[in-house]
C-alpha positions in Angstrom: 126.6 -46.8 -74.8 126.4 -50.6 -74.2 127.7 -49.5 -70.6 125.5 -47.3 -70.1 122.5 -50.1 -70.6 124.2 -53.0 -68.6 124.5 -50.4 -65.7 120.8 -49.0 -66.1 119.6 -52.7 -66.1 121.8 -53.8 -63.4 119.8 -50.7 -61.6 116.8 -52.1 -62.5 117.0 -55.4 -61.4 118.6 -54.1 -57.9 115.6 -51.3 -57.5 113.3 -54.7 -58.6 114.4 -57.0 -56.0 114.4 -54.3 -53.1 111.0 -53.8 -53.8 109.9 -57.3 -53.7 111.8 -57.8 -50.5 109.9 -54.3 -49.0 106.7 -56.2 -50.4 107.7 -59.7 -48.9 108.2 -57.8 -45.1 105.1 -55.6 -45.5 103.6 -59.4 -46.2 104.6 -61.1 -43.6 102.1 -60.0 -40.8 99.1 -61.2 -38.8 96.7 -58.8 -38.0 94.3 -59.3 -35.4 91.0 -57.8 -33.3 91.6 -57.5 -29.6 88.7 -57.0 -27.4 88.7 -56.4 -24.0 85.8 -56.4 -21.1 85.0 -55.7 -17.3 81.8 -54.9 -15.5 81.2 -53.6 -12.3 78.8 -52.5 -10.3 77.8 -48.5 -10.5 78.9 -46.3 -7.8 77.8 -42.9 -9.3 74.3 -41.6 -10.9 73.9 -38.3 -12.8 70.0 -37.0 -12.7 68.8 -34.5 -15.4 65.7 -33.0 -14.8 64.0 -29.3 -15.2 61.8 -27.3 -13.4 58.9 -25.2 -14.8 56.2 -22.8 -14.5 53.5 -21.0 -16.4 51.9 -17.5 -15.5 50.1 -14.9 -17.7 52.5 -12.6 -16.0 56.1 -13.2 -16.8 57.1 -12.2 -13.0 55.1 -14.6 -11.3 56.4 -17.1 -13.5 59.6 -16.5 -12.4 58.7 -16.5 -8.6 57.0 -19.7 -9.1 60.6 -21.2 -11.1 62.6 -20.1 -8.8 60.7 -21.7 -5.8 60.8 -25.1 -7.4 64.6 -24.6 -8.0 65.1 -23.8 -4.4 63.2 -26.8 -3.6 65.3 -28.8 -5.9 68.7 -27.4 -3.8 67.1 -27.7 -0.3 66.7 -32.4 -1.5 70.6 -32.5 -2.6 71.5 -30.2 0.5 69.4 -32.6 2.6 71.3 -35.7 0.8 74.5 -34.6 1.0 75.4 -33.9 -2.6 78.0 -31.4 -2.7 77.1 -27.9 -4.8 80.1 -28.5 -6.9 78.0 -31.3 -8.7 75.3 -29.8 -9.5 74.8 -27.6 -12.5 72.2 -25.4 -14.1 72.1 -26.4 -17.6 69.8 -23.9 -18.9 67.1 -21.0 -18.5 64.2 -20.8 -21.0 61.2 -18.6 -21.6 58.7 -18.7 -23.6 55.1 -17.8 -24.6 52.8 -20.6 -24.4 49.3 -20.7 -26.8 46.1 -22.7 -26.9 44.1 -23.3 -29.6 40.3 -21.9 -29.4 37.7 -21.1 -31.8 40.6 -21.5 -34.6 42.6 -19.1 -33.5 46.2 -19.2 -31.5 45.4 -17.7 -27.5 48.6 -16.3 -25.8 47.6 -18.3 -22.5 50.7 -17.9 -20.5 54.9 -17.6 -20.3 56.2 -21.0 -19.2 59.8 -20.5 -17.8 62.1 -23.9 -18.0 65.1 -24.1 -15.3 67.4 -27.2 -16.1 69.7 -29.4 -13.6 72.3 -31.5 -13.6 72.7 -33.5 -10.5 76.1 -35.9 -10.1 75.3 -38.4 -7.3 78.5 -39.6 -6.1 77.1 -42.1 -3.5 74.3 -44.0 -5.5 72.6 -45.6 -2.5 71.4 -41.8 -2.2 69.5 -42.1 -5.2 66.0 -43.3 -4.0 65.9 -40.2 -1.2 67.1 -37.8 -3.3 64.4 -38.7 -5.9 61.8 -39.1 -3.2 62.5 -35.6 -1.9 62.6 -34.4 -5.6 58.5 -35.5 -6.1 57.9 -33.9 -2.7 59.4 -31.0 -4.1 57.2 -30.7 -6.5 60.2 -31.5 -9.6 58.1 -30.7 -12.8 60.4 -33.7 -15.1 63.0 -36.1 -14.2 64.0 -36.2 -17.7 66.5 -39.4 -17.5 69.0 -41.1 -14.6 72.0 -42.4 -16.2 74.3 -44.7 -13.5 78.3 -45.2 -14.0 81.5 -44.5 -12.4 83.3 -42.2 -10.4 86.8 -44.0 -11.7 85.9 -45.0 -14.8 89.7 -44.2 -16.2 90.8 -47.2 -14.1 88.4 -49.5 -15.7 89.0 -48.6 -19.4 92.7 -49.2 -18.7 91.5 -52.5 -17.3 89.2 -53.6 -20.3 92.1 -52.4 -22.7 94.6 -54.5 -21.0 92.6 -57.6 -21.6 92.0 -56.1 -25.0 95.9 -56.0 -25.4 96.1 -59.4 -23.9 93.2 -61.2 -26.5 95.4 -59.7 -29.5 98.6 -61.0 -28.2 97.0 -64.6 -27.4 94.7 -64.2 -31.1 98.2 -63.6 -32.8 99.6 -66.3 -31.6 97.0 -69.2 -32.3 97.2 -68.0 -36.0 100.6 -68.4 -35.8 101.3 -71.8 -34.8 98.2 -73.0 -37.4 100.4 -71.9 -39.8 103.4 -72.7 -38.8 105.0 -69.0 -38.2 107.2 -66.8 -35.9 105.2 -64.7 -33.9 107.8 -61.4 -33.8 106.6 -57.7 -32.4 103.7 -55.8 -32.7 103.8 -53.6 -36.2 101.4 -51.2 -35.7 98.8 -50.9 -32.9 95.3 -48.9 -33.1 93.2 -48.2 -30.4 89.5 -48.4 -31.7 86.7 -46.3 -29.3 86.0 -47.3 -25.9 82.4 -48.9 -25.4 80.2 -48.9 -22.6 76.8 -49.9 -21.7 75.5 -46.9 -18.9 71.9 -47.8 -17.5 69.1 -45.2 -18.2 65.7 -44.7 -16.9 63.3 -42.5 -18.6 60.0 -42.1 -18.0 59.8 -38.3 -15.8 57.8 -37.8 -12.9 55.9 -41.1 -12.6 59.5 -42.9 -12.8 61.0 -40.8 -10.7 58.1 -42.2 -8.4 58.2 -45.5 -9.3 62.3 -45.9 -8.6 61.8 -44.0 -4.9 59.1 -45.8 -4.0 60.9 -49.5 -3.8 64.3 -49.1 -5.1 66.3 -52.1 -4.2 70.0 -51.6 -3.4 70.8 -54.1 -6.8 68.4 -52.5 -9.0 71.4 -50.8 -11.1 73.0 -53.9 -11.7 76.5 -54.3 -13.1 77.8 -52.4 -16.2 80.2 -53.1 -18.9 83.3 -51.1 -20.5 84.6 -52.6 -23.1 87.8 -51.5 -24.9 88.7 -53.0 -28.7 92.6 -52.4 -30.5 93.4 -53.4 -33.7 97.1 -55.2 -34.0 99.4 -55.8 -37.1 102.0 -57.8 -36.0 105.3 -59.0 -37.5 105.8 -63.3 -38.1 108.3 -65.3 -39.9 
């Protein structure tokens, strides 16, 4: 019986100490924040916008919706944007109503044709937007500029991310006097970036093919951020 405690003990103290050398590894990290950045100018714009029309009779509603979206096809044909990248995003009718003498007034069916244009050469831009007004577009909902490459450039901002972690790690260590070793576990956080958008429909639409200067989009960011545990003596 006496045996049988002085080996449950010794057990004990083994299964004790192997724990507190697991817990003395698992200690024995740095973890740091590694953030990573690169801007560059845009070289691609993607337009939304929508065409509409209102009729009391459904079918001349159409006609009228349909004219407008040829109108919209004839400006990218005329700029060169390829029919690949442009998209109808959506069909709608519906009955429109006015209030008079308290009362709701069927008035008319508006029908709503939405598209997507991807600009791949953005000094295209301020034509194509100019031909758009001329076309009679009904909104320019929003013009959002980025990149045609923009895997290239998140691999970019996440190597500087990698980079900042590594040389973050390593200032911690020497403050406190440790051994930098390998990387524990790495996370990726979600990639950032900072597109440019214009709103404002028609009159912007005007307003940026009227006088729109070959720097108005500016640079843009993509920022990349990985989170690093890593090993130090």
């Amino acid at each position: 019986m006496k045996r049988l405690i002085c080996l449950f003990l010794i057990s004990l103290i083994s299964v004790s100490s192997m724990a507190n050398d697991e817990m003395t590894k698992v200690g024995d990290t740095i973890q740091v924040q590694g953030n990573g950045e690169v801007t560059a100018e845009p070289d691609q714009a993607i337009l939304w916008l929508s065409v509409n029309a209102l009729s009391k009779d459904v079918e001349a509603a159409k006609q009228q919706a349909d004219t407008k979206y040829k109108a919209v096809l004839a400006a990218t044909k005329k700029n060169g944007i390829d029919r690949l990248d442009i998209k109808s995003s959506g069909i709608s009718v519906q009955p429109e109503y006015q209030w008079q003498d308290n009362s709701q007034v069927l008035v008319g069916t508006r029908i709503t044709r939405s598209v997507t244009i991807t600009v791949n050469e953005i000094d295209r831009v301020a034509e194509l937007l100019q031909d758009l007004v001329e076309g009679d577009v009904s909104t320019v909902n929003n013009v959002q500029t980025g990149f045609k490459d923009r895997k290239s450039l998140e691999r970019k901002a996440l190597k500087a991310a990698i980079e900042d972690a590594k040389d973050k790690a390593q200032f911690l260590a020497d403050q406190f006097d440790k051994t930098l070793g390998s990387a524990r576990t790495i996370s990726e956080a979600q990639r950032q970036s900072s597109p440019r958008q214009f709103r404002g429909g028609l009159e912007m639409a005007k307003s940026m093919a009227a006088d729109l200067p070959e720097e108005y989009f500016g640079t843009q960011a993509v920022r990349a951020t990985v989170n690093v545990v890593f090993h130090s003596n």
